[in-house]
MARZATI-29251 format. One record per atom (N, C-alpha, C): atom name; residue in one letter; x, y, z; residue number from 1. Coordinates in Angstrom, 3 decimals. Last residue first. Layout:
N
+------+-----+----------+----------+----------+-----+
| atom | res |       xx |       yy |       zz |   n |
+------+-----+----------+----------+----------+-----+
|   CA |   A |        X |        Y |        Z | NUM |
...
+------+-----+----------+----------+----------+-----+
This chain:
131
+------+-----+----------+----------+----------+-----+
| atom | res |       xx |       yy |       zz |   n |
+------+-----+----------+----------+----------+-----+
|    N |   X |  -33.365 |    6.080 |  -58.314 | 131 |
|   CA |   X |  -33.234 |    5.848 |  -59.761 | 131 |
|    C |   X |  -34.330 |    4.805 |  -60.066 | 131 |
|    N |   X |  -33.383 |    6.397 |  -55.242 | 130 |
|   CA |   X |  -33.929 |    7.227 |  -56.230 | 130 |
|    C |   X |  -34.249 |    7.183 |  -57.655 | 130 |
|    N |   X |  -31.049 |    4.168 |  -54.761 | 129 |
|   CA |   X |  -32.277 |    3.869 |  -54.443 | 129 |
|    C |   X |  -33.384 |    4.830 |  -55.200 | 129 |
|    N |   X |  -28.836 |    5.818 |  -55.758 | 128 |
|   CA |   X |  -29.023 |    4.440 |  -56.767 | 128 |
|    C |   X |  -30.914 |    4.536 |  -56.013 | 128 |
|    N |   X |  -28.413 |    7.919 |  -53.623 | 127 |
|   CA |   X |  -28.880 |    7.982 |  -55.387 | 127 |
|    C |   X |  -29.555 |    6.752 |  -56.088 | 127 |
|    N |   X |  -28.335 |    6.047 |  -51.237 | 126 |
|   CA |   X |  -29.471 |    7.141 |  -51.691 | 126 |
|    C |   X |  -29.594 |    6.851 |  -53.167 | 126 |
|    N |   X |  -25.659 |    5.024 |  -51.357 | 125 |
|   CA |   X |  -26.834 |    4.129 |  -51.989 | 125 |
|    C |   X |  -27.850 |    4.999 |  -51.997 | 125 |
|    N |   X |  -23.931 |    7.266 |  -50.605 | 124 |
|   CA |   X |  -23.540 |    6.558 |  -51.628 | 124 |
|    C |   X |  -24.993 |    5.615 |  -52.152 | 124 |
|    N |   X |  -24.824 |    8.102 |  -48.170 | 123 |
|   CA |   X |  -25.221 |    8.659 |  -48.928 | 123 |
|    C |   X |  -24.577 |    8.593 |  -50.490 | 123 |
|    N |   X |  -24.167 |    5.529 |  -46.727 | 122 |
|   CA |   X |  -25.796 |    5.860 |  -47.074 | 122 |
|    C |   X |  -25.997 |    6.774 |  -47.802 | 122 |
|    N |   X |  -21.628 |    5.460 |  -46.640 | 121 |
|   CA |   X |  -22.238 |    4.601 |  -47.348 | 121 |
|    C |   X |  -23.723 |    5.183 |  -47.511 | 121 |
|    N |   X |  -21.270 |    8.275 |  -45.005 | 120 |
|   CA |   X |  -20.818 |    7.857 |  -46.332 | 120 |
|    C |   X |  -21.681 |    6.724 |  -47.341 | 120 |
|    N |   X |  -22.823 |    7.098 |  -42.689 | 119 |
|   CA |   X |  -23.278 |    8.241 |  -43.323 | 119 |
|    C |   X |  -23.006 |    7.853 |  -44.593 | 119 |
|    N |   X |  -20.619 |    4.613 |  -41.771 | 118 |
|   CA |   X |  -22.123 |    4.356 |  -42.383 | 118 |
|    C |   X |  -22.978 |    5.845 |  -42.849 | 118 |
|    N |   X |  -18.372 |    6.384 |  -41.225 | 117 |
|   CA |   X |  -18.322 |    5.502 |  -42.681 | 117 |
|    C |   X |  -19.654 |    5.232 |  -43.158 | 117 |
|    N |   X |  -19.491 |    8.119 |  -39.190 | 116 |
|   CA |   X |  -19.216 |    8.552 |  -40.654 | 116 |
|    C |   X |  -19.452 |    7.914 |  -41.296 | 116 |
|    N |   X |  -19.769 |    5.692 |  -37.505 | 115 |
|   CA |   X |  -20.993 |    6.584 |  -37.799 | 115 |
|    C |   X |  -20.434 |    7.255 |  -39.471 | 115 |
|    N |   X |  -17.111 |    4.940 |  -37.332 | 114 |
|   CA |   X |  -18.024 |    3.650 |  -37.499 | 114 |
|    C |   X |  -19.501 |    4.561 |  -38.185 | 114 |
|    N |   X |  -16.343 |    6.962 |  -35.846 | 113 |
|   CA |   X |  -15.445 |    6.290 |  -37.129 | 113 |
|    C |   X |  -16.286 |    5.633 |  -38.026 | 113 |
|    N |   X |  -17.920 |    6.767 |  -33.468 | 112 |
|   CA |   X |  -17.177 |    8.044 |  -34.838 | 112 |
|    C |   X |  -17.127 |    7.911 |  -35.961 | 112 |
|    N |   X |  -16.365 |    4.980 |  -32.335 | 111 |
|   CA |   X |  -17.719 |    4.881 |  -33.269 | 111 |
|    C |   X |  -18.086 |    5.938 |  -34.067 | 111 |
|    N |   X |  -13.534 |    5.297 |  -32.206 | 110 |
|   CA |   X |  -14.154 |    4.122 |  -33.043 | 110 |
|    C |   X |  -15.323 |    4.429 |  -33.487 | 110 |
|    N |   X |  -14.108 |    7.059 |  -30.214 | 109 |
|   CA |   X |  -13.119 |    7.342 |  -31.469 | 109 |
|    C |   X |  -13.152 |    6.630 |  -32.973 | 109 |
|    N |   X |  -15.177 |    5.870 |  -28.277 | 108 |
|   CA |   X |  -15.931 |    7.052 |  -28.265 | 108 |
|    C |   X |  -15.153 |    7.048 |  -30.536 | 108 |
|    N |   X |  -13.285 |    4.170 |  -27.568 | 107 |
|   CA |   X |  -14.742 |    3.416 |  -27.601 | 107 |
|    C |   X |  -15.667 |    4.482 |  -29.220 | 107 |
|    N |   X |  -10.898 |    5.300 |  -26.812 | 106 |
|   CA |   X |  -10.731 |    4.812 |  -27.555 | 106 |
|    C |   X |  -12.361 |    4.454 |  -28.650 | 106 |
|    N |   X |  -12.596 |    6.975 |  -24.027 | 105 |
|   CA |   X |  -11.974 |    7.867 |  -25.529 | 105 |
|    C |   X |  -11.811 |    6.998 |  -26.648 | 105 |
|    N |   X |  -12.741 |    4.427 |  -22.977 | 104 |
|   CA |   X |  -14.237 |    4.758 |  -23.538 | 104 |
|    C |   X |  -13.533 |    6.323 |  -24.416 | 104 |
|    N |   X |  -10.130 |    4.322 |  -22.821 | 103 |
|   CA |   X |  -10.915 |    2.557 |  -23.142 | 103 |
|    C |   X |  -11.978 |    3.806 |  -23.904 | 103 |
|    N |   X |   -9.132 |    6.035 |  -20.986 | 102 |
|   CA |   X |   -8.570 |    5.854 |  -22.536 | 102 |
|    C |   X |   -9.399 |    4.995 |  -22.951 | 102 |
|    N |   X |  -11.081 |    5.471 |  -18.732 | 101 |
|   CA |   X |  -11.169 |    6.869 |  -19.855 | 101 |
|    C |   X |  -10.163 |    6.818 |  -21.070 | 101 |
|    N |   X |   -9.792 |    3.298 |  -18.241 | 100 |
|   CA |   X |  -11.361 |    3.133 |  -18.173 | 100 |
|    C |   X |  -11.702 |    4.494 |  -19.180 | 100 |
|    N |   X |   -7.400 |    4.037 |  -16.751 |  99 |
|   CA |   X |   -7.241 |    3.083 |  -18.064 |  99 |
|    C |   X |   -8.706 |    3.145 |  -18.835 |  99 |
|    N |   X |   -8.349 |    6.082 |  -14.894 |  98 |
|   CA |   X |   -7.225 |    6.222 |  -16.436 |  98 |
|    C |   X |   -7.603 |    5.665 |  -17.438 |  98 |
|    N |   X |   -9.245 |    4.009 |  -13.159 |  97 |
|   CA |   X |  -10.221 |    5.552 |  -13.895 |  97 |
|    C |   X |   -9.364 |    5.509 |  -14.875 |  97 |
|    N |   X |   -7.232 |    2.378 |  -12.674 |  96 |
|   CA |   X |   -7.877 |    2.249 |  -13.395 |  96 |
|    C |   X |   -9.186 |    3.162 |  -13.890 |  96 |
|    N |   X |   -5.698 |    5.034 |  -11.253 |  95 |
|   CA |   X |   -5.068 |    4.084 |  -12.381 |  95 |
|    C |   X |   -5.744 |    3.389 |  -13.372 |  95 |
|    N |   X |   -7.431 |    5.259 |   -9.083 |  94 |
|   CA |   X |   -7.229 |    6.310 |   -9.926 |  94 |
|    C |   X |   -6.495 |    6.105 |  -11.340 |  94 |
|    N |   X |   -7.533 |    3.009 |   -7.918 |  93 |
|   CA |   X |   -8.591 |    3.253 |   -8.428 |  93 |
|    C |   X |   -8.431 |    4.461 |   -9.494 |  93 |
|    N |   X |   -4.724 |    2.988 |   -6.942 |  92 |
|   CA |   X |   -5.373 |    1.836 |   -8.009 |  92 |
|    C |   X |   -6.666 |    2.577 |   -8.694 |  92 |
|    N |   X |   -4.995 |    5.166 |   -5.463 |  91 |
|   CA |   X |   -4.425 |    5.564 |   -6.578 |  91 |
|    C |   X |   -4.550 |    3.899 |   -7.117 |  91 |
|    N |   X |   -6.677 |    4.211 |   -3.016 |  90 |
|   CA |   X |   -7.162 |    5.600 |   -4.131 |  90 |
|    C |   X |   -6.249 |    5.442 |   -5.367 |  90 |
|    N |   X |   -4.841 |    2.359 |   -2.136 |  89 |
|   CA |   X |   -6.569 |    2.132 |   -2.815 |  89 |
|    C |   X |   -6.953 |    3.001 |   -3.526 |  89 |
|    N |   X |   -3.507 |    3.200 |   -0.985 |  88 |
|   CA |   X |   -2.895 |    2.648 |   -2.542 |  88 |
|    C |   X |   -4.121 |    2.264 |   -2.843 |  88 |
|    N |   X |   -4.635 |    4.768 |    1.058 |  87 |
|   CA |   X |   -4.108 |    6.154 |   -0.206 |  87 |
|    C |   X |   -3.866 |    4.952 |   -1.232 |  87 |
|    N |   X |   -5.633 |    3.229 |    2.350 |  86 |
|   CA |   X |   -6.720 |    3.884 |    1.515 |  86 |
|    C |   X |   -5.851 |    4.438 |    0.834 |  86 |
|    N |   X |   -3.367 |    2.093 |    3.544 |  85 |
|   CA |   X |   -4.153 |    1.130 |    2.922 |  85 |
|    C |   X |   -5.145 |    1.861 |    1.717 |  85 |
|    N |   X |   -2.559 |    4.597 |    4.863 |  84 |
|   CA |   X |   -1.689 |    3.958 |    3.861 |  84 |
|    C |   X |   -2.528 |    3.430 |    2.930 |  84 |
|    N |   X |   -4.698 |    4.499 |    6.841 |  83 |
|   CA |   X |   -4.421 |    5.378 |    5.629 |  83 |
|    C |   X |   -3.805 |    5.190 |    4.765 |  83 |
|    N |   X |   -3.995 |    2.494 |    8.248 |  82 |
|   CA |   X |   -4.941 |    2.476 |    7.265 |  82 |
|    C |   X |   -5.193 |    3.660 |    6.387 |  82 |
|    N |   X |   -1.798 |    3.140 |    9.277 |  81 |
|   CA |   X |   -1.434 |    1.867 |    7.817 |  81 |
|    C |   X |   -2.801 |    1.907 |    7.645 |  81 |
|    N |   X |   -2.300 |    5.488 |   10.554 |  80 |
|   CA |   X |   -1.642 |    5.519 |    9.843 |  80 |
|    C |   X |   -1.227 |    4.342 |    8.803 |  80 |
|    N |   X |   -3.548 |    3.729 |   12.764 |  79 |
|   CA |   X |   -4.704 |    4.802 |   11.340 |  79 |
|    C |   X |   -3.693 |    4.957 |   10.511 |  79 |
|    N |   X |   -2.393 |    1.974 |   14.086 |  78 |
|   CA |   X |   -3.498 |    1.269 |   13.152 |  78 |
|    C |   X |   -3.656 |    2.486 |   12.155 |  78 |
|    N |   X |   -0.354 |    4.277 |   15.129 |  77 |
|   CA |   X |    0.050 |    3.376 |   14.166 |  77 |
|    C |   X |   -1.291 |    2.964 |   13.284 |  77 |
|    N |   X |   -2.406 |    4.932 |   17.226 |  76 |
|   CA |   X |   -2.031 |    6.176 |   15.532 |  76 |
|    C |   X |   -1.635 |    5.525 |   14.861 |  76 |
|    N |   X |   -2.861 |    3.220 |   18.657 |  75 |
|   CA |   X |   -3.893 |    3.431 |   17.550 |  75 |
|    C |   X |   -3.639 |    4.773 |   16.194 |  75 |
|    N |   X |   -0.488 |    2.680 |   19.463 |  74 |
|   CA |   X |   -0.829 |    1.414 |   18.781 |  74 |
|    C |   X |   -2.013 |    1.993 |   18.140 |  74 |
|    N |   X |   -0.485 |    5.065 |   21.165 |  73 |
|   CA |   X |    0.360 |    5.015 |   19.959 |  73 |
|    C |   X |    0.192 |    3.975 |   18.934 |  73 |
|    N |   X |   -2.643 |    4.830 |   22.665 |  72 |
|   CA |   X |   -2.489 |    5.490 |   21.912 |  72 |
|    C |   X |   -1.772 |    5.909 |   20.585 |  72 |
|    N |   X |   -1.169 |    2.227 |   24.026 |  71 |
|   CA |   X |   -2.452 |    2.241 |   23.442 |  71 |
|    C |   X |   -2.819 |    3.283 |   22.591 |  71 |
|    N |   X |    1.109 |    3.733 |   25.502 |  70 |
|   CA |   X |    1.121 |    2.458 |   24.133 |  70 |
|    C |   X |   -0.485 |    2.603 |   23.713 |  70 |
|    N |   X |    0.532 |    7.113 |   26.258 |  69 |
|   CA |   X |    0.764 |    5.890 |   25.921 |  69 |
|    C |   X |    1.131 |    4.673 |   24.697 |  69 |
|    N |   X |    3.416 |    9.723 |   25.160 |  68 |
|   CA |   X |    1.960 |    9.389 |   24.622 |  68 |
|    C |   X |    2.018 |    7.731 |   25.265 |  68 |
|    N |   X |    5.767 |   11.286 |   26.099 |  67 |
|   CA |   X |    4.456 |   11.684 |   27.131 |  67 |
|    C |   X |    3.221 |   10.099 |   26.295 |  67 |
|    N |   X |    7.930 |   11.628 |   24.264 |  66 |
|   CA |   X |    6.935 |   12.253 |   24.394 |  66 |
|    C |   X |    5.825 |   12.835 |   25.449 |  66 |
|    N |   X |    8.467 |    8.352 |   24.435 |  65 |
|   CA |   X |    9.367 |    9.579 |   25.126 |  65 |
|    C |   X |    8.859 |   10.847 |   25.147 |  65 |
|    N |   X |    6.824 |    7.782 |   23.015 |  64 |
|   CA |   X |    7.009 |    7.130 |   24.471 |  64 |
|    C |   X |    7.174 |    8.243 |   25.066 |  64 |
|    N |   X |    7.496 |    8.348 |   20.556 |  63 |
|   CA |   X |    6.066 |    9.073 |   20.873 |  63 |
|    C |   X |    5.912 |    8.872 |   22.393 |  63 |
|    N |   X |    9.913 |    7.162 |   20.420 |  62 |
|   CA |   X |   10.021 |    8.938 |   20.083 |  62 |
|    C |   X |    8.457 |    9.339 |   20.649 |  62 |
|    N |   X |    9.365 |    4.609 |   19.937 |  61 |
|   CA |   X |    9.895 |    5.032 |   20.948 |  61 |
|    C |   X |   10.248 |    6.764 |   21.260 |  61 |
|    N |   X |    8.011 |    4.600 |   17.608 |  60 |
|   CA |   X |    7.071 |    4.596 |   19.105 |  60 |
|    C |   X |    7.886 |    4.864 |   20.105 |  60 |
|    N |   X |    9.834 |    4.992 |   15.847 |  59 |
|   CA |   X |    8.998 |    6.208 |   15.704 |  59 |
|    C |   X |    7.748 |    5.721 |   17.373 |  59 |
|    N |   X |   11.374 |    2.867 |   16.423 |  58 |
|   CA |   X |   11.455 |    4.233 |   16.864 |  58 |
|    C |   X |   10.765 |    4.891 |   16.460 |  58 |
|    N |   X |    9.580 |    1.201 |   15.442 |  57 |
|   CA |   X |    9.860 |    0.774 |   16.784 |  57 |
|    C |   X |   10.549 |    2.401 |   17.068 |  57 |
|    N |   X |    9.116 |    1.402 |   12.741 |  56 |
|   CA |   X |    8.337 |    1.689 |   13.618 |  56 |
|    C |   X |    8.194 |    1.872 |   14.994 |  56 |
|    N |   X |   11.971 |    0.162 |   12.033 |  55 |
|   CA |   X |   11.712 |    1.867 |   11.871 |  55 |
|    C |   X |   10.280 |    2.194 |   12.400 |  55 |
|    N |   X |   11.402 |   -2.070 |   12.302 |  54 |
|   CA |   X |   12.459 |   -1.301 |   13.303 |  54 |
|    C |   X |   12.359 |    0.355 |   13.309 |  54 |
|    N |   X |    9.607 |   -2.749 |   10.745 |  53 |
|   CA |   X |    9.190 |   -2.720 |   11.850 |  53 |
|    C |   X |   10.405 |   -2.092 |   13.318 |  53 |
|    N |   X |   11.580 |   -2.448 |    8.857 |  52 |
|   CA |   X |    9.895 |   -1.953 |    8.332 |  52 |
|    C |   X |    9.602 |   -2.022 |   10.156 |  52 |
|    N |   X |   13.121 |   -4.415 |    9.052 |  51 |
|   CA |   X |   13.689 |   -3.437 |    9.661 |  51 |
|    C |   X |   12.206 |   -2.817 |    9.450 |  51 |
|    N |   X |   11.218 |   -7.049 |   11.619 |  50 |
|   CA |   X |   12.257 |   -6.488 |    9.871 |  50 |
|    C |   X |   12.529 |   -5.320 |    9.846 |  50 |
|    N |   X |   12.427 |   -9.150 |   14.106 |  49 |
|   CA |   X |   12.069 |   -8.062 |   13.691 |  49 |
|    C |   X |   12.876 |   -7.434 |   12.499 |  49 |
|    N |   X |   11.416 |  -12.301 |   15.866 |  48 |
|   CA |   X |   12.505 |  -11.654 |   14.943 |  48 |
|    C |   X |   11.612 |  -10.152 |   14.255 |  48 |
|    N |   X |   11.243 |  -13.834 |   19.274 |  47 |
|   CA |   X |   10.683 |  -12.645 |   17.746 |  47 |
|    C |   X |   12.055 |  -12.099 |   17.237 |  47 |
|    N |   X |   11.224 |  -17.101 |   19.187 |  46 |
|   CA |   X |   11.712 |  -16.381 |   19.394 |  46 |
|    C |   X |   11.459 |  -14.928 |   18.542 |  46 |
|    N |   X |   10.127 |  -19.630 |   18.563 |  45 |
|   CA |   X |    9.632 |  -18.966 |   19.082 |  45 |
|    C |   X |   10.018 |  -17.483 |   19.621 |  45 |
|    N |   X |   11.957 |  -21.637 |   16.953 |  44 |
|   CA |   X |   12.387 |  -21.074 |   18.834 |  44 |
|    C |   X |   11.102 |  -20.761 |   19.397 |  44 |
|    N |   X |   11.075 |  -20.281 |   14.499 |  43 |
|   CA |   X |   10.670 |  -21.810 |   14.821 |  43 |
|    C |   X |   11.059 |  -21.768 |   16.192 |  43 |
|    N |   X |   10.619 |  -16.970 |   15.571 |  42 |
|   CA |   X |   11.372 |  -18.379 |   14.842 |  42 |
|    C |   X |   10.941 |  -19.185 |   15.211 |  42 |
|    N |   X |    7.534 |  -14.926 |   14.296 |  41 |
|   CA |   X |    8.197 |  -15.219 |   15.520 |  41 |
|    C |   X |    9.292 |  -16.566 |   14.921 |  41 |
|    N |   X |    7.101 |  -11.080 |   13.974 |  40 |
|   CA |   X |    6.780 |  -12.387 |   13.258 |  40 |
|    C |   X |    7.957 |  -13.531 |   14.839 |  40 |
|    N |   X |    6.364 |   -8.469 |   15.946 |  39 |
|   CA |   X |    7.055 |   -9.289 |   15.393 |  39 |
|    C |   X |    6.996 |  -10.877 |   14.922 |  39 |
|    N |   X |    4.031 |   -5.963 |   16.653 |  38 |
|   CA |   X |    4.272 |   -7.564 |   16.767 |  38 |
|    C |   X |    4.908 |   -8.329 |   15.325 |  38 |
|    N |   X |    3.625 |   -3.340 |   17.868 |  37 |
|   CA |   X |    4.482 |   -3.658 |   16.983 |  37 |
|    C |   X |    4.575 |   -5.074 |   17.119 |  37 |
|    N |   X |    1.327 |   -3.139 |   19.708 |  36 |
|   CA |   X |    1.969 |   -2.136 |   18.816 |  36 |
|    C |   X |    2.916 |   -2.230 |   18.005 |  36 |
|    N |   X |    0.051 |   -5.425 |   21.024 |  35 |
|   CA |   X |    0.160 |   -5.199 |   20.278 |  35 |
|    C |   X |    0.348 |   -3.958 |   19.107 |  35 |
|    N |   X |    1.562 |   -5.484 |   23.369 |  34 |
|   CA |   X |    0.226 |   -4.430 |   23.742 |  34 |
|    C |   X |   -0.256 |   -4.111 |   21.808 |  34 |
|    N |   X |    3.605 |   -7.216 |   23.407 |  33 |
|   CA |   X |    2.079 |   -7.317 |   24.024 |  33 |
|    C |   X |    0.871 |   -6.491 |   24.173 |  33 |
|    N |   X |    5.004 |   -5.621 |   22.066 |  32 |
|   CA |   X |    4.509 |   -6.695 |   21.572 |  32 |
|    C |   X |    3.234 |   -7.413 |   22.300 |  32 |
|    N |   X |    5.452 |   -3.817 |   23.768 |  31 |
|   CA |   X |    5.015 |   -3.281 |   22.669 |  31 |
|    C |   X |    4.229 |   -4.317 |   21.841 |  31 |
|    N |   X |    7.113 |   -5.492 |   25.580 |  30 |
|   CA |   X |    5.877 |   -4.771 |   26.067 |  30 |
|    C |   X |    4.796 |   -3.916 |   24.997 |  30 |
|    N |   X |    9.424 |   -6.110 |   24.533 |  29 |
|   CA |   X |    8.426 |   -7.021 |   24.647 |  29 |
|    C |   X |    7.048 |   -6.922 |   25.198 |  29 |
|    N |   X |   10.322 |   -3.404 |   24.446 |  28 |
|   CA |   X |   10.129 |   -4.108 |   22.649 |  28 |
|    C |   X |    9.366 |   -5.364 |   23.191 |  28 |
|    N |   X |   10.850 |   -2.981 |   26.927 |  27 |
|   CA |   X |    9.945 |   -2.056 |   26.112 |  27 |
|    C |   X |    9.407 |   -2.668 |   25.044 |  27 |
|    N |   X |   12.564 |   -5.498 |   27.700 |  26 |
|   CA |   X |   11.523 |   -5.174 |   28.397 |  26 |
|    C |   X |   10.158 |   -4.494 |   27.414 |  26 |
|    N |   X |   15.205 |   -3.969 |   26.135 |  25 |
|   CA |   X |   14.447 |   -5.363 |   25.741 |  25 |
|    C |   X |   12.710 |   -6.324 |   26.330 |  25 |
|    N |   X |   15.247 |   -0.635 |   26.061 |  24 |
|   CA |   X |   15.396 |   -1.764 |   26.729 |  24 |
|    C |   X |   14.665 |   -2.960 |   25.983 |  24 |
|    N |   X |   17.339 |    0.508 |   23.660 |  23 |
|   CA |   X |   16.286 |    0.461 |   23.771 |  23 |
|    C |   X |   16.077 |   -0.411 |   25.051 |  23 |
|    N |   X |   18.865 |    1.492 |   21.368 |  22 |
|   CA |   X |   19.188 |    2.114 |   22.456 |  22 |
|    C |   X |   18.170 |    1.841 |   23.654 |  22 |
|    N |   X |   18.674 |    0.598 |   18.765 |  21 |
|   CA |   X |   17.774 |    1.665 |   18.746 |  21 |
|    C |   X |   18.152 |    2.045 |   20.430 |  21 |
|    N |   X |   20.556 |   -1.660 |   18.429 |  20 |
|   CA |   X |   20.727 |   -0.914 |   17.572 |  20 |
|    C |   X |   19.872 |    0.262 |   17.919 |  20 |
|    N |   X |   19.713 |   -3.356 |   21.045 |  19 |
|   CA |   X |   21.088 |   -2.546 |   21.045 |  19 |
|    C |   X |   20.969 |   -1.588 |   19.743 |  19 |
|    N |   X |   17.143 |   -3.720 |   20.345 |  18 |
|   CA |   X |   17.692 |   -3.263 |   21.757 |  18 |
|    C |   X |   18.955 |   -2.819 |   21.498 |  18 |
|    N |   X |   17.920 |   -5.471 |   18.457 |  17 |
|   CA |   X |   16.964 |   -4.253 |   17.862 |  17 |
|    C |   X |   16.900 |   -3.371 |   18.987 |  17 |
|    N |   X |   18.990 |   -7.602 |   19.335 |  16 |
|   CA |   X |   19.858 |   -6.868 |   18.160 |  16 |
|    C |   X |   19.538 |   -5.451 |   17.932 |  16 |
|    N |   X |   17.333 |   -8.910 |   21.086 |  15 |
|   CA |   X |   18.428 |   -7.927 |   21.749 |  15 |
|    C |   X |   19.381 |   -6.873 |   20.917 |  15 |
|    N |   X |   15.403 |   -9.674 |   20.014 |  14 |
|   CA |   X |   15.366 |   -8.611 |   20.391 |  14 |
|    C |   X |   16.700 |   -8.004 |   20.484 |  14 |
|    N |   X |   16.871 |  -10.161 |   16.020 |  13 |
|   CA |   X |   16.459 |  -10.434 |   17.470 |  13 |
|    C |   X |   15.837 |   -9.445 |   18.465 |  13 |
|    N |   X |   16.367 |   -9.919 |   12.845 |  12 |
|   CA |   X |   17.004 |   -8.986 |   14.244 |  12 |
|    C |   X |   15.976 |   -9.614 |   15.034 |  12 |
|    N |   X |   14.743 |  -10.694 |   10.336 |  11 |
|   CA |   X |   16.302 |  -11.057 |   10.646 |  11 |
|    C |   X |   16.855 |  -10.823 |   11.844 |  11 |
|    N |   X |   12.079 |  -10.433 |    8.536 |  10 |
|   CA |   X |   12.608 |  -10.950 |   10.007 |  10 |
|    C |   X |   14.119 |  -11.336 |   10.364 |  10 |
|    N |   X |   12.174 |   -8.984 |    5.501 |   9 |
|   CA |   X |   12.166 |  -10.163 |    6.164 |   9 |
|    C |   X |   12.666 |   -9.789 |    7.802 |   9 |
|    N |   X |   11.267 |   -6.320 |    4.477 |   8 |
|   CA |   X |    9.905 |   -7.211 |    5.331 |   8 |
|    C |   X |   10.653 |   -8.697 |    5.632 |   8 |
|    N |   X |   12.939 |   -5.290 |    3.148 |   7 |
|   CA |   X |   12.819 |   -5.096 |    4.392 |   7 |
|    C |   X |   11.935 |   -5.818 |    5.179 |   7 |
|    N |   X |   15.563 |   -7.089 |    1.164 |   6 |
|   CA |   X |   14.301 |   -6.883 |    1.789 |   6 |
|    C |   X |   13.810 |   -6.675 |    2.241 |   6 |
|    N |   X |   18.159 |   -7.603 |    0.922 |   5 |
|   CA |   X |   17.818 |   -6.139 |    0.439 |   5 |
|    C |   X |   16.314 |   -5.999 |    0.786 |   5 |
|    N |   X |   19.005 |   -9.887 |    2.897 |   4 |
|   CA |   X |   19.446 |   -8.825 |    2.956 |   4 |
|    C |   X |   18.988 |   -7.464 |    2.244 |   4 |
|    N |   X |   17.805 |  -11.481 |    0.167 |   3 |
|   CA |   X |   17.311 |  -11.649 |    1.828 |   3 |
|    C |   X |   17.268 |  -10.253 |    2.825 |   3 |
|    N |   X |   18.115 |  -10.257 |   -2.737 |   2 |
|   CA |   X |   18.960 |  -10.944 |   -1.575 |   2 |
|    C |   X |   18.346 |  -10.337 |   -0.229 |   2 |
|    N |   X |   16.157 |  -11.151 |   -5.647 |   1 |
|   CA |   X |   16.428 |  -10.180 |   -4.606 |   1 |
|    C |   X |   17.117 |  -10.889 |   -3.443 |   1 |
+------+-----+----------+----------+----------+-----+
């Protein structure tokens, strides 16, 4: 995969992510301190931002503009990636329910299988045992 097709790498400066979203450079370092969006940082020390986090940066700058504080918005963000977190939790779990009900259909299919044949046989040695 090329650097470029990844969204979680760090590539945009502030000022890159200030000019591409219309933004002051002030706001994006005030977000970062109020931890609502904290950008990974360069060997500089300098924050670099992935776009995953550019596209968060306007959806806070749309809730700004709104009326909503940072603190408020830093806690819809937290619920919203923990919801995230629970919905790929539900559907692992729902993936392996799947796999767990083909396993015990497979389980179920076998012994079946396993019960007949031993009927069969038993009512193959009956006779002889009677004689």
């Amino acid at each position: 995969m090329e650097i470029f097709d990844d969204e979680t790498v760090p590539l945009y400066t502030v000022g890159q992510v200030a000019e591409m979203l219309s933004l002051k450079q002030a706001f994006l370092r005030r977000i970062d301190e109020l931890s609502v969006v904290s950008p990974q940082r360069s060997a500089g020390r300098q924050r670099r931002y992935t776009r995953v986090e550019i596209r968060v940066i306007q959806q806070v700058a749309t809730m700004a503009d709104e009326g909503m504080t940072l603190p408020a918005i830093r806690r819809i963000i937290q619920l919203e990636e923990r919801l995230a977190e629970l919905v790929r939790e539900r559907d692992d779990l729902a993936a392996r329910l799947s796999e767990v009900s083909s396993e015990r259909l497979r389980l179920a299919q076998q012994l079946a299988s396993l019960l007949e044949r031993a009927a069969i046989e038993q009512r193959h040695e009956s006779p002889a045992e009677e004689q």
